[in-house]
C-alpha positions in Angstrom: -34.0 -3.7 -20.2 -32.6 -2.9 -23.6 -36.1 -2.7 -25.7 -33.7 -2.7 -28.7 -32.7 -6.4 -27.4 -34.2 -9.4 -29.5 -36.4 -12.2 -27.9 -33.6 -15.0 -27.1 -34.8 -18.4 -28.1 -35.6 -21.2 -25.4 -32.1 -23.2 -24.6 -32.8 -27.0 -24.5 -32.7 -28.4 -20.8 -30.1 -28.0 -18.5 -27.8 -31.0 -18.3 -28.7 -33.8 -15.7 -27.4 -34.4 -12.3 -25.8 -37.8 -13.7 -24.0 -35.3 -16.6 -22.8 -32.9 -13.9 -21.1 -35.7 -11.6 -19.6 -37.2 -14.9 -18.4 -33.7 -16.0 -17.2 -32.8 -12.1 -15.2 -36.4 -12.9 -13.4 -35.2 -16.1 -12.7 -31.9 -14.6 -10.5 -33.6 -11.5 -9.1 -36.0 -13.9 -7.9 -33.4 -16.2 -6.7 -31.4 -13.3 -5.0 -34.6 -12.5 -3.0 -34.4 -15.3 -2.2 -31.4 -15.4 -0.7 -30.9 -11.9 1.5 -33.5 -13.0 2.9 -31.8 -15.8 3.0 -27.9 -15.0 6.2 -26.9 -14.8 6.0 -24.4 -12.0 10.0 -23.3 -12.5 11.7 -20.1 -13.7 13.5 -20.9 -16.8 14.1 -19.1 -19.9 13.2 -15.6 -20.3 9.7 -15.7 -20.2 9.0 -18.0 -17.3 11.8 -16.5 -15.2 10.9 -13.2 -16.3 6.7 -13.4 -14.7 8.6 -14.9 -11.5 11.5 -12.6 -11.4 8.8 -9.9 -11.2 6.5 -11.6 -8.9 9.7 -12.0 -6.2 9.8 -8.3 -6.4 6.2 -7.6 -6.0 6.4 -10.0 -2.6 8.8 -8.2 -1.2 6.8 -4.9 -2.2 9.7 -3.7 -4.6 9.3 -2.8 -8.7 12.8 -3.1 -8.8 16.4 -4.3 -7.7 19.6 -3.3 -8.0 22.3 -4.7 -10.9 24.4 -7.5 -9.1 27.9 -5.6 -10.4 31.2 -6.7 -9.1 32.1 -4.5 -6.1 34.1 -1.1 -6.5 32.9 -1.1 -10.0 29.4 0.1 -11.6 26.9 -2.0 -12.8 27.5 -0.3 -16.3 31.0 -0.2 -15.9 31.7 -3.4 -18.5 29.0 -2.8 -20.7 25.4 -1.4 -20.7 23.9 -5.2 -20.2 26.6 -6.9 -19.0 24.9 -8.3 -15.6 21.6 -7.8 -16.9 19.1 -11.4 -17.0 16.9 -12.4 -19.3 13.5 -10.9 -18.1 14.5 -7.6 -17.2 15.9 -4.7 -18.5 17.6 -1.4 -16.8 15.3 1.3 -15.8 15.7 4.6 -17.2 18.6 6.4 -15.8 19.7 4.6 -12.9 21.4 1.0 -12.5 18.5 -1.1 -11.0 16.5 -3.6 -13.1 13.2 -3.8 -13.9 10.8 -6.5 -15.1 10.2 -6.2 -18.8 6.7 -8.2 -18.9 3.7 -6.9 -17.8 2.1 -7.0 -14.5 -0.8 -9.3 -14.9 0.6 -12.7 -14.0 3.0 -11.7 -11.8 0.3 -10.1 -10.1 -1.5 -13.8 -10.2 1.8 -15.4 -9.3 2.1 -13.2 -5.7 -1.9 -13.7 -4.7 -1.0 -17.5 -5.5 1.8 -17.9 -3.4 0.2 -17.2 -0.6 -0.9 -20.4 -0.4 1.9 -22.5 -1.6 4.9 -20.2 -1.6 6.3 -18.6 -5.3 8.2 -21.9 -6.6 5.3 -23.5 -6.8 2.5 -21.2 -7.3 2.3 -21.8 -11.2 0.4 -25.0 -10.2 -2.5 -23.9 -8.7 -3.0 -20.6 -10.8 -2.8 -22.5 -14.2 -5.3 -25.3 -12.5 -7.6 -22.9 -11.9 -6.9 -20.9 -15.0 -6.8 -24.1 -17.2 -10.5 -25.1 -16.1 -11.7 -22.0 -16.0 -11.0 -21.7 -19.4 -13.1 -24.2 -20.4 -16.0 -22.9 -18.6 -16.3 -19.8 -20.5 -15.9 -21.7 -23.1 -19.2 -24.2 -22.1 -20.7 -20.4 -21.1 -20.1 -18.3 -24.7 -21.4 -21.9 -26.7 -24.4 -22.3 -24.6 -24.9 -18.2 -25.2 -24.8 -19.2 -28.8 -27.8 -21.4 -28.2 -25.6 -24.6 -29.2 -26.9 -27.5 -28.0 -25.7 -29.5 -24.9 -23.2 -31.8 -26.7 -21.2 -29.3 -29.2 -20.9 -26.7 -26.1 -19.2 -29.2 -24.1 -18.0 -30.6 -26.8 -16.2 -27.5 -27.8 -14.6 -27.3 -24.5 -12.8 -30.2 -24.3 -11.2 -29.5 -27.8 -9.9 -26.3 -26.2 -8.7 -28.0 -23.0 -6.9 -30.8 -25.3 -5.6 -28.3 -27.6 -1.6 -28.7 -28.0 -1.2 -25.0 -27.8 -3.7 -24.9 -24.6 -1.8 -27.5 -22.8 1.2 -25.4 -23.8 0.3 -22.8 -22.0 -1.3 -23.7 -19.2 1.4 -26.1 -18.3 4.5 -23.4 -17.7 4.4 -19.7 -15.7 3.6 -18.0 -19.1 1.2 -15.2 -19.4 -0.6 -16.8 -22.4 -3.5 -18.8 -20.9 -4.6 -15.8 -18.9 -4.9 -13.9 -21.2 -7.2 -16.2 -23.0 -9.0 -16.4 -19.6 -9.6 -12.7 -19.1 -10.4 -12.2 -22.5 -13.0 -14.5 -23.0 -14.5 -13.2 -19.2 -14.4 -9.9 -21.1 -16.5 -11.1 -23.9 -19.0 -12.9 -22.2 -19.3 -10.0 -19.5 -19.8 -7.8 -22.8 -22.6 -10.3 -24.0 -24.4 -10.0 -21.2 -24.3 -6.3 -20.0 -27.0 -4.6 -22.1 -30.0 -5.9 -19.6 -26.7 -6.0 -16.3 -25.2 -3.2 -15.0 -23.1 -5.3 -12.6 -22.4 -7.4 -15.7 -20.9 -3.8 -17.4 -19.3 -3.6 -14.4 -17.6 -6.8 -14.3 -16.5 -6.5 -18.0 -14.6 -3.5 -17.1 -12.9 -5.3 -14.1 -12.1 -8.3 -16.8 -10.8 -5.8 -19.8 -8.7 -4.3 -17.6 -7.2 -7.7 -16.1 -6.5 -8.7 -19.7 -4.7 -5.7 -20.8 -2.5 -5.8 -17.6 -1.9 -9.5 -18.5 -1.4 -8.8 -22.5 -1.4 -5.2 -23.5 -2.8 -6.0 -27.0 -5.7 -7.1 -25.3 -6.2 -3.4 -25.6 -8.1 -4.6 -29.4 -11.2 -6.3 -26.6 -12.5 -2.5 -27.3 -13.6 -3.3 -30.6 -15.7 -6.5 -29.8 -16.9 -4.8 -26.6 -18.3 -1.7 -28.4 -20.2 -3.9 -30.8 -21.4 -5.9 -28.0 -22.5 -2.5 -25.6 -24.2 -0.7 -28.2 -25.0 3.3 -28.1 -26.4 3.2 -24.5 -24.2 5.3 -22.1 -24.6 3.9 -18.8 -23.4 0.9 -20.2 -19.8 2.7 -20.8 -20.2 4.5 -17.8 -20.4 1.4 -15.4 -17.4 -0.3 -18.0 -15.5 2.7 -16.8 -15.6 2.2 -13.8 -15.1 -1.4 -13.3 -11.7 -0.5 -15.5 -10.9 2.5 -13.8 -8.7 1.0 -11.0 -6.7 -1.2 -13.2 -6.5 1.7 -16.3 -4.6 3.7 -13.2 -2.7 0.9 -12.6 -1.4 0.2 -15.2 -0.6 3.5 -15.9 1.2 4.4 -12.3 3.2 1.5 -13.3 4.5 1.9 -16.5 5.3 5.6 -15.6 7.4 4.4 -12.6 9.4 1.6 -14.1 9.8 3.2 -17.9 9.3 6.5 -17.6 5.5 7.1 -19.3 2.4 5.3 -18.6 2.4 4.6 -22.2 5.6 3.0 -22.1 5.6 -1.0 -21.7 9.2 -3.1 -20.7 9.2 -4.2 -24.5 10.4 -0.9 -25.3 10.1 0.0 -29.1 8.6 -2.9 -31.0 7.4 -1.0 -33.9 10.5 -2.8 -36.3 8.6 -6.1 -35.1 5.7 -5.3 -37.2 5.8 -5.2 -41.2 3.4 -5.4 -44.1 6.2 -7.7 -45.2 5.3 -10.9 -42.6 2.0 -10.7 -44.0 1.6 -13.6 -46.1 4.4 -16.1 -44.6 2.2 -15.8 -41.2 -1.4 -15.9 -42.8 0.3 -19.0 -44.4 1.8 -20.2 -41.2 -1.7 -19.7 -39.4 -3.6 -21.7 -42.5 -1.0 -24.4 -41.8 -1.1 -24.8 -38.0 -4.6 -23.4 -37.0 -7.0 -26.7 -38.8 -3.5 -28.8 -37.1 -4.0 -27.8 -33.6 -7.7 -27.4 -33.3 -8.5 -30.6 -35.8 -9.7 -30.1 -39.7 -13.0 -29.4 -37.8 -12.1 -25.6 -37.5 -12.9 -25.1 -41.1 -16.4 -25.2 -40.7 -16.0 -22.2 -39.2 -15.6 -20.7 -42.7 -19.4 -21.2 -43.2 -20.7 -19.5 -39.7 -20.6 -15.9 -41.1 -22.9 -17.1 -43.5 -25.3 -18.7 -41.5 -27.8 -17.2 -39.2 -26.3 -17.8 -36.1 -23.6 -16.6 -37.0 -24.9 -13.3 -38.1 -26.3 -12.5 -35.0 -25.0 -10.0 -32.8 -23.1 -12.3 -30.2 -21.7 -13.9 -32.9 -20.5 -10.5 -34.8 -18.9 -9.3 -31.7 -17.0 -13.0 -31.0 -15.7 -13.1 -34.9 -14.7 -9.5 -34.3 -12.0 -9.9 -31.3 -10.9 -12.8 -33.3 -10.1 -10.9 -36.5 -9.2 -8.1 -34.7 -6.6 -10.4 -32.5 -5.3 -12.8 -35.9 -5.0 -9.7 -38.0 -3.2 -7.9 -35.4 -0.8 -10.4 -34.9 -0.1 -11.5 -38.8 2.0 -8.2 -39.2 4.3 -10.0 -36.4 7.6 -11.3 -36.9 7.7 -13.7 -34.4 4.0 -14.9 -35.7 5.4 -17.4 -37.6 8.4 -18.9 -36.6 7.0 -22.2 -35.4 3.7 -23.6 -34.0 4.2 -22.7 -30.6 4.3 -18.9 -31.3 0.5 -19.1 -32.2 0.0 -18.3 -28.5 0.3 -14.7 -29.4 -3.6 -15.7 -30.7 -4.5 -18.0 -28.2 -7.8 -16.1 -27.2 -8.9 -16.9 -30.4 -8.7 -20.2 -30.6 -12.1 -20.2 -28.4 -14.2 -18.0 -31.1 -13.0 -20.1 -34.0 -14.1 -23.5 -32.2 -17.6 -21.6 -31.4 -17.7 -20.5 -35.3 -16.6 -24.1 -36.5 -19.6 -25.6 -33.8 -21.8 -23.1 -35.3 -20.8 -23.6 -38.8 -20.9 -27.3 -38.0 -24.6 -27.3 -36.5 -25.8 -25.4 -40.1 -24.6 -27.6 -41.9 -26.0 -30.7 -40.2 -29.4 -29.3 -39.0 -31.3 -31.4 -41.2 -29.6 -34.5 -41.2 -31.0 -37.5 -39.6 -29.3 -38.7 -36.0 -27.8 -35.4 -35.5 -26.4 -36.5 -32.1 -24.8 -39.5 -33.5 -23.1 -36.9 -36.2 -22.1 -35.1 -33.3 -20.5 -37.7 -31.1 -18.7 -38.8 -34.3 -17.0 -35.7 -35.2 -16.3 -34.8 -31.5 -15.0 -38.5 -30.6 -13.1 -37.8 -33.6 -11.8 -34.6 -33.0 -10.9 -35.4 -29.6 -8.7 -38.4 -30.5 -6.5 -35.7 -33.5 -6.0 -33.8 -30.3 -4.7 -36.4 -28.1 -2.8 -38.5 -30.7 -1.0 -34.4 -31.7 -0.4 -33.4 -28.1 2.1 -36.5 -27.7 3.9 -35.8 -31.3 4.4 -32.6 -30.2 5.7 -33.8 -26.9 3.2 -31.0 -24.8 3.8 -32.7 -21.9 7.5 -33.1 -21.5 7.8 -29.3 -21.0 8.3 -29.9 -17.0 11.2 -32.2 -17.9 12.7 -29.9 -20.4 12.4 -27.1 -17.8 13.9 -28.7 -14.8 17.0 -28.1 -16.3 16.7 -24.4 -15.1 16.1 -24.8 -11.6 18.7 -28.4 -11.6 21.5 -26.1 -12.6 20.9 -23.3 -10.3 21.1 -26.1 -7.1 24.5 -27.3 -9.2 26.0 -24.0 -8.9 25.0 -23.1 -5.3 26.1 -26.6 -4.6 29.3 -27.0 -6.0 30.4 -22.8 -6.8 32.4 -20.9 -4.8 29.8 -17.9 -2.8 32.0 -15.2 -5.0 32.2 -17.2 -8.2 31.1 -14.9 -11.1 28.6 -17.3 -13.7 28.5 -16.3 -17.6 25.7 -17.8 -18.7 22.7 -16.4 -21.0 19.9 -18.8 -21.3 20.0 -20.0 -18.0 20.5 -15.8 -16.6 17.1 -15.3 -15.7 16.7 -18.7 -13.3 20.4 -17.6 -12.2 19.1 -14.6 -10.7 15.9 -15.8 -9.3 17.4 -19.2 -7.8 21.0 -17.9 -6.8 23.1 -15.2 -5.4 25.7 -15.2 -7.8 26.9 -12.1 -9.7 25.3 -12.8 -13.2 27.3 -12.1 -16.4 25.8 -12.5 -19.8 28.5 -13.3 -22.0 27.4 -11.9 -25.1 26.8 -8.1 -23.8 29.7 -7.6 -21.8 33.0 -6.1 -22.8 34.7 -9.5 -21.8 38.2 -8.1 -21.9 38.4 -6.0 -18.9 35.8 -7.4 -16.9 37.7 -10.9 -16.7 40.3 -8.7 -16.0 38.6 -7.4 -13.0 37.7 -10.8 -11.8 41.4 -11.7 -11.5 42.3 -8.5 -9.7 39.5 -9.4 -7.1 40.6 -13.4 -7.0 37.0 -14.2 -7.8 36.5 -17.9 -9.4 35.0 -17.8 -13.4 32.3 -20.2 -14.3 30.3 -20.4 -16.9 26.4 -22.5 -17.4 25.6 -22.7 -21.0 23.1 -24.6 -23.4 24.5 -26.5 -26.3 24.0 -23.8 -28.8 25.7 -20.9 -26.4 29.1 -22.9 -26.4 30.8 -22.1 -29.5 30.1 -18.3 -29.6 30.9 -18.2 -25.6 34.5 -20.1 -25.8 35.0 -18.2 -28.5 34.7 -15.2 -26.6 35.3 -15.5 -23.2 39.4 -16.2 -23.4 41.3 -18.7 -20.9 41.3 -22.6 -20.0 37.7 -24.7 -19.9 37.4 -27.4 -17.9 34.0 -28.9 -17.5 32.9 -29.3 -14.0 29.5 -31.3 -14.8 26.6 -31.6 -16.6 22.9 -30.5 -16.1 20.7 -32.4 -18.4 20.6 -30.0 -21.8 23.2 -27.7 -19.8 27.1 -27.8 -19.3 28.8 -26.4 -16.3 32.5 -25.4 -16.7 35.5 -23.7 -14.6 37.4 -21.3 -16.8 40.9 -20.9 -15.7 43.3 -18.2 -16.7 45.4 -18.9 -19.3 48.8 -19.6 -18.3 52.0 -16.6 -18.5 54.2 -17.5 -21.0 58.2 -18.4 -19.4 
């Protein structure tokens, strides 16, 4: 026992039987809905990128070879010609390599175990999802907030737009959030717990293989450890195996275990995307967790808030926010606040902590409470449907629908220029996968025609002018694929 450690104040009773079966209730029902909505298909980069990567890991492979046109090299037309979103070429050689971290993949293979890779999004985001919002009851209640603002505060995270986002699509997002806030409330807990030190290692270490700037959980974890050693030592070793992990693997796949399949992303950080992002986080933050957030403005002044569990919470969500306003990509619409997705959690605890100051001498607190939940709850829903959250599955079954097109109606030794759709190309398909705006067009097509082999291209609205403008010969549109157009290009006739 850490003598150092202050007396913790008496939490108010546990919830009731009655409360449990009602919250059990909510939990399927939301579970409900969201096994209705995740969209469990490789898509765009990201999605077919984690699944891509988990395919390989099935088959116990890190990598797998270019799919070139035979007699030629997989370089041969271009550096990137056949290369799919979601990958990139390993150092040296002509295979490809995953460029996303390992973490969810990871997830993705134990997962598909049970209900084979196409679908295993759905279970690992249920349990993700939900598990989610128990930490979330776990860190309020260790915040000593009453009953009704710690649950509360978890059903505005699992009604939060950018929650749903995430949890409804194979994106590494929401387990990050997961792992991180395992981490922190592992950290919380391990001054009296060595097995709690332990477990923290094991959940820091998940979260950096999910999210490698979940690196910046040191910060909040060192606050949260103090100066006693054995506390480290038993972190250490619950991180060890993942630490080596991670390192083995970005050694074999990049060439140094400091390496990551972003490559250099050093131009993607500037003192100049400072203020647009803090401005694009001031807009979108009090939007997607309800004007509510704000009173998390007063809980570093309150004090709750300036005890230590609450230092080390604010801390990983500075440390995340801050890290993430230098971004480029920070602020180019709501969505891309997922990069700071595992803090949405700290600023609701710091908004129900601000919020129980500055009620705790009003009259019918529970009432105010109920009000400002019921509230709260509703600005969720009512913004989840604006921002059409839950027609992601639909927008994303246009990946998987083309794929069937093009095994259905291609020729087997039909070569497919495509970009956006690449990555679900690859993972759905056999087909020899050109991206049409990294290849040297010119003597490629003119290698197709040598070898007889049928051209087709897939392509989004917003990929046809730049493709037909470079890709030469006669388009004929074969089909359509709800947002995607399928076409035959012919050679252009010889002139008499």
């Amino acid at each position: 026992m850490d003598p150092t450690a202050p007396a913790r104040p008496r939490l108010p009773p546990r919830p009731t039987l009655l409360t449990v079966a009602a919250l059990v209730l909510l939990a399927l029902g939301y579970a409900w809905l969201l096994s209705r909505h995740i969209s469990p298909y490789a898509g765009g980069a990201d999605s077919s990128g984690y699944l891509n990567s988990a395919a390989l890991l099935r088959a116990g492979q890190f990598t797998t070879p270019v799919r070139s046109l035979p007699g030629h090299t997989g370089t041969e037309f271009g550096a990137l010609a056949h290369l799919p979103l979601g990958f990139v070429i390993k150092p040296d050689t002509d295979r490809l390599v995953s460029s996303y971290p390992l973490g969810l993949p990871l997830h993705l293979a134990a997962f598909a175990s049970l209900t084979g890779l196409d679908q295993a999004t759905v279970p690992l985001n249920l349990c993700a999802a939900l598990a989610g919002g128990v930490l979330m009851f776990l860190l309020a209640r260790r915040l000593d907030l009453p009953l009704l603002p710690a649950l509360g505060g978890a059903a505005l995270l699992l009604l939060c737009p950018l929650y749903l986002f995430s949890a409804l699509q194979p994106m590494s997002d929401l387990l990050a959030l997961v792992w991180a806030l395992a981490a922190l409330y592992a950290a919380l807990r391990a001054r009296p717990s060595s097995g709690w030190a332990f477990f923290c290692g094991v959940a820091v270490a998940l979260a950096v293989l999910t999210r490698p700037s979940n690196l910046l959980l040191a910060l909040p974890v060192v606050l949260a450890l103090g100066t006693a050693w054995r506390r480290y030592l038993w972190v250490g070793l619950g991180g060890l195996p993942g630490a080596l992990l991670l390192a083995w693997y970005n050694q074999k796949l990049y060439g140094s275990p400091l390496a990551t399949g972003y490559g250099d992303v050093r131009s993607a950080f500037s003192a100049l995307y400072l203020l647009p992002n803090l401005a694009h986080f001031a807009r979108w933050i009090p939007l997607l967790l309800t004007p509510l957030v704000l009173a998390a403005l007063v809980a570093p002044f309150t004090p709750d808030g300036r005890r230590r569990d609450g230092l080390v919470l604010l801390a990983w969500a500075g440390a995340l926010i801050g890290f993430y306003a230098f971004y480029y990509h920070s602020g180019e619409t709501w969505w891309y606040l997922r990069f700071i997705l595992p803090a949405f959690p700290v600023l609701i605890l710091a908004a129900l902590t601000g919020g129980q100051a500055l009620i705790n001498r009003a009259r019918h607190r529970p009432f105010i409470w109920i009000t400002l939940l019921a509230a709260a709850l509703i600005w969720e829903t009512i913004l989840f449907r604006r921002l059409g959250v839950l027609h992601v599955k639909e927008g994303e079954a246009t990946y998987p629908a083309a794929a069937a097109w093009a095994r259905t109606h291609l020729p087997r030794n039909a070569a497919v220029f495509c970009m956006q759709v690449s990555g679900a190309v690859f993972y759905y398909t056999d087909f020899l996968v050109v991206r049409w705006d990294l290849a040297e067009i010119g003597p490629l097509l003119a290698a197709l025609r040598t070898q007889q082999r049928p051209v087709y291209a897939i392509l989004y609205e917003f990929e046809e002018p730049l493709a037909r403008k470079r890709i030469p010969g006669v388009w004929i549109r074969e089909g359509n694929v709800n947002q995607a157009t399928c076409w035959r290009i012919d050679a252009v006739p010889a002139a008499p």
